[in-house]
Structures are given as structure tokens and as C-alpha cells.
C-alpha positions as CSV (number, residue, x, y, z in Angstrom):
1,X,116.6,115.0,108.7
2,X,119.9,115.6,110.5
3,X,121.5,117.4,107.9
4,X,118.6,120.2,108.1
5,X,119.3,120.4,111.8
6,X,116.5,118.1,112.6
7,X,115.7,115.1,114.8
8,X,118.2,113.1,115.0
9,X,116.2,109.4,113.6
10,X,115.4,111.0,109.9
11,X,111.4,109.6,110.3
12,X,110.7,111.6,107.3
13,X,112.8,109.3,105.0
14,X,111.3,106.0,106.6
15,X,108.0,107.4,106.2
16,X,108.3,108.1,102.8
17,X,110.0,104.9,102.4
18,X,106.9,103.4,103.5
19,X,105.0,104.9,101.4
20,X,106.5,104.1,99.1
21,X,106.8,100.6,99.2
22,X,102.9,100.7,99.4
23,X,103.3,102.8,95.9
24,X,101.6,105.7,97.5
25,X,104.3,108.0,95.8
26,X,107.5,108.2,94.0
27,X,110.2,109.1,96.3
28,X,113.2,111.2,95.6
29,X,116.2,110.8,97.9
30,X,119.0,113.3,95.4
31,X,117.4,116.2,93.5
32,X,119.4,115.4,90.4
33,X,116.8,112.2,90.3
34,X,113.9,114.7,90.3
35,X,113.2,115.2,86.5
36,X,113.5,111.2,86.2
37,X,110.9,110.8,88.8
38,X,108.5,113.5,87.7
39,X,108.6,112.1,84.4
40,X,107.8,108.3,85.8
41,X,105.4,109.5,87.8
42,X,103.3,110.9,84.5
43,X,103.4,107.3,83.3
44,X,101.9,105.7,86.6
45,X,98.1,105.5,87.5
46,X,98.5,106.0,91.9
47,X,96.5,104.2,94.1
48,X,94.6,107.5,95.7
49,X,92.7,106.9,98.9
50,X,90.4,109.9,99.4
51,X,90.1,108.9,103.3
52,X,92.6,110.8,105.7
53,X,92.1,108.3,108.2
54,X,93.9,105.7,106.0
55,X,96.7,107.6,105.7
56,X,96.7,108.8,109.7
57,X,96.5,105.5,110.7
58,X,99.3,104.1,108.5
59,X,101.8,107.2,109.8
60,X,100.5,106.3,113.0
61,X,101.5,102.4,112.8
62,X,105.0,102.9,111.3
63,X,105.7,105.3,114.6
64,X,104.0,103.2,116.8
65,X,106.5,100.6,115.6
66,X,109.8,102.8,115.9
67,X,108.3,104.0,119.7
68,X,109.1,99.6,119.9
């Protein structure tokens, strides 16, 4: 994230957006949302996926796509 001094296309924040569009996780964007989301997320039954390849594979297409 460029405000931690890091790459300058923030690809953390659009993989978690992914992610959580496929309701993977909740995301939190501002630390005062936190609580709110911790407390949402004791409510919500996630779809887990106990294969790693799953999850390489979809990091690997949303960079394959920005790479475009």
C-alpha cells in the first residue's frame, strides 16, 4: 500500500477486494470499521476451501489479469 511505503499499485487492497466479492472474507478498509466487522463476521457461516491450490490459483488469476 503506498502509504506504508509499498508498491506503488496497492494489489493487496484489490486482492482482498476479490476476495471478497467471492465472500471469502470480510474486508476492512478504516480500523474504526473493525469491531463492526468482527461482529458480522460471528454471524456469517464462510465458504472455507481446505485446498491451497484454490486459493493460489485465484491470486494467481487476478495478477495474471493486472500483468494485462
Amino acid at each position: 500500500m503506498r502509504e506504508f511505503g509499498e508498491h506503488a499499485n496497492n494489489h493487496q487492497i484489490q486482492i482482498v477486494k476479490e476476495l471478497e466479492k467471492q465472500k471469502l472474507i470480510i474486508a476492512v478498509y478504516n480500523i474504526e470499521e473493525l469491531g463492526e466487522a468482527v461482529e458480522r463476521s460471528r454471524k456469517i457461516t464462510f465458504k472455507l476451501t481446505h485446498k491451497k491450490s484454490i486459493i493460489i490459483s485465484e491470486i494467481d488469476r487476478i495478477l495474471e489479469r493486472w500483468r494485462r
